[in-house]
VEXMIPA-870667 format. One line per 3 residues: number of its first residue (from 1); their letters; for each residue x, y, z of C-alpha. Coordinates in steps of 0.1 Angstrom, whole numbers, always signed. Example, Ala and Ser with C-alpha at 12.3 -4.5 7.8 and 13.67 -1.06 7.14 Angstrom:
2
1) AS) +123:-45:+78 | +137:-11:+71
// end
This chain:
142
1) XXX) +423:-723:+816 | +418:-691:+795 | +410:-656:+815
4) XXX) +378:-655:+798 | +367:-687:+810 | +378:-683:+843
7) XXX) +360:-648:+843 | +329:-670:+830 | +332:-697:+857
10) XXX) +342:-665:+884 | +309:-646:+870 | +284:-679:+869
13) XXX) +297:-686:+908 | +290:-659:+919 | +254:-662:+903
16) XXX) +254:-695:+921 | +265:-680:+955 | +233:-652:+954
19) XXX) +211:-673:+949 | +220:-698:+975 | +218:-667:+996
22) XXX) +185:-654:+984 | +169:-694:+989 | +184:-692:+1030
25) XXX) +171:-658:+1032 | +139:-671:+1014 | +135:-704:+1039
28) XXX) +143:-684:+1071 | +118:-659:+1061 | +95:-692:+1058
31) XXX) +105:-700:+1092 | +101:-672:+1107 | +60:-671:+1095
34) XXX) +51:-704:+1103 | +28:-696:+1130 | +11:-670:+1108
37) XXX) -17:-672:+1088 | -25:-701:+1061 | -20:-676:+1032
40) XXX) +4:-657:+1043 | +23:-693:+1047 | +16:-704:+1009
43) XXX) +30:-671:+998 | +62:-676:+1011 | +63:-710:+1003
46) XXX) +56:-698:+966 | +81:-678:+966 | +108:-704:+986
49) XXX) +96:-724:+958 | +107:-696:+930 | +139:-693:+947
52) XXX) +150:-728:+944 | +139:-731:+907 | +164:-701:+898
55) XXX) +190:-720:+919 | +183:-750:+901 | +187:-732:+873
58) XXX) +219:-726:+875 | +232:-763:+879 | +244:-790:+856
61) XXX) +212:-800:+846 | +210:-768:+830 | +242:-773:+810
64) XXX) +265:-756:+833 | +294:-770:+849 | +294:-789:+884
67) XXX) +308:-774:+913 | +333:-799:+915 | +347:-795:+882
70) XXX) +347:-757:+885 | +367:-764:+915 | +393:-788:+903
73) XXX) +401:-766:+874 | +396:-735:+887 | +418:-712:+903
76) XXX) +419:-699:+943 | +395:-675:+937 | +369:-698:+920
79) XXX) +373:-727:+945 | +369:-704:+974 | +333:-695:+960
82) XXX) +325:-734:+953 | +337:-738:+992 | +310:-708:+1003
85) XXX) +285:-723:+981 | +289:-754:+997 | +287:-741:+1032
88) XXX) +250:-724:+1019 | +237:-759:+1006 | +244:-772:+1035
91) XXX) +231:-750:+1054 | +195:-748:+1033 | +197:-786:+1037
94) XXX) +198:-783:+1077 | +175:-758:+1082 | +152:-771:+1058
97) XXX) +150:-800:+1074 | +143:-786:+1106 | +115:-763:+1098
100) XXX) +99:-795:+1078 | +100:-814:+1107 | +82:-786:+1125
103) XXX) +60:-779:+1100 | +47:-814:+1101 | +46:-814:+1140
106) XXX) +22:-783:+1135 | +2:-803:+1110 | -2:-829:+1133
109) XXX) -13:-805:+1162 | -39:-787:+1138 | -55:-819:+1126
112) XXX) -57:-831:+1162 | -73:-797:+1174 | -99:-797:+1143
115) XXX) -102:-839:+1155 | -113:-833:+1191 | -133:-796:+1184
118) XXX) -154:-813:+1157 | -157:-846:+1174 | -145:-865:+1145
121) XXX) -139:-901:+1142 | -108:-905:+1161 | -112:-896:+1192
124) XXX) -138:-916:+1212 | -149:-926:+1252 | -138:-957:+1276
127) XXX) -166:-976:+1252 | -153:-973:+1220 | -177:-939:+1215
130) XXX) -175:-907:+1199 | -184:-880:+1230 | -186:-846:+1242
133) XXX) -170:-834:+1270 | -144:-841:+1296 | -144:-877:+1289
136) XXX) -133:-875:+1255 | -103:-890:+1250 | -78:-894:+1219
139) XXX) -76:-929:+1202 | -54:-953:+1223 | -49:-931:+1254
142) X) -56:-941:+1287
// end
């Protein structure tokens, strides 16, 4: 491989590697406002969202090489940025899907809440009723 394409394939990796790192920082900073409120979560999503485009960006659907062609041809330096890159994919992919599994279990308890406070179908008495009170109960509880 010439110097100028390894400088290329160095220079596009390490493009690669920032903004796996921006997209972590990005989703943590997600995480770390999920209890906040409704705009200030859609916001971050947004720009979560932004983050992952310019990482996508950056791929072979784009035109550009795969990682694991960069890394059979390339040299020490380039395959130890395809391994760090790695270790930050996999990484997004474990803590994103942690924070949408508690995202949803949020959901869930917010839609319950707004269920039982508005006295919505869905939660009903011993008789099949919507009520008021201590003796409402949530659908198929006993």
């Amino acid at each position: 491989m010439s110097t100028d394409a390894t400088i290329h394939d160095i220079t596009h990796l390490q493009k690669i590697a920032d903004a796996s790192v921006d997209v972590l920082q990005e989703l943590r900073l997600l995480d770390s406002c999920r209890f906040g409120p409704a705009p200030v979560i859609e916001t971050q999503a947004a720009q979560l969202g932004q983050r992952l485009v310019a990482l996508d960006s950056l791929g072979p659907s784009s035109g550009f090489s795969s990682l694991s062609m960069i890394e059979a041809a390339g040299d020490v330096h380039e395959r130890a940025l395809v391994e760090m890159i790695r270790q930050n994919l996999s990484r997004i992919r474990t803590e994103s899907a942690a924070l949408s599994l508690e995202l949803r279990k949020l959901l869930t308890d917010t839609r319950q809440v707004i269920s039982i406070a508005t006295g919505s179908n869905g939660t009903y008495d011993a008789a099949g009723r919507t009520t008021n009170g201590e003796f409402r109960r949530t659908r198929a509880v006993m």
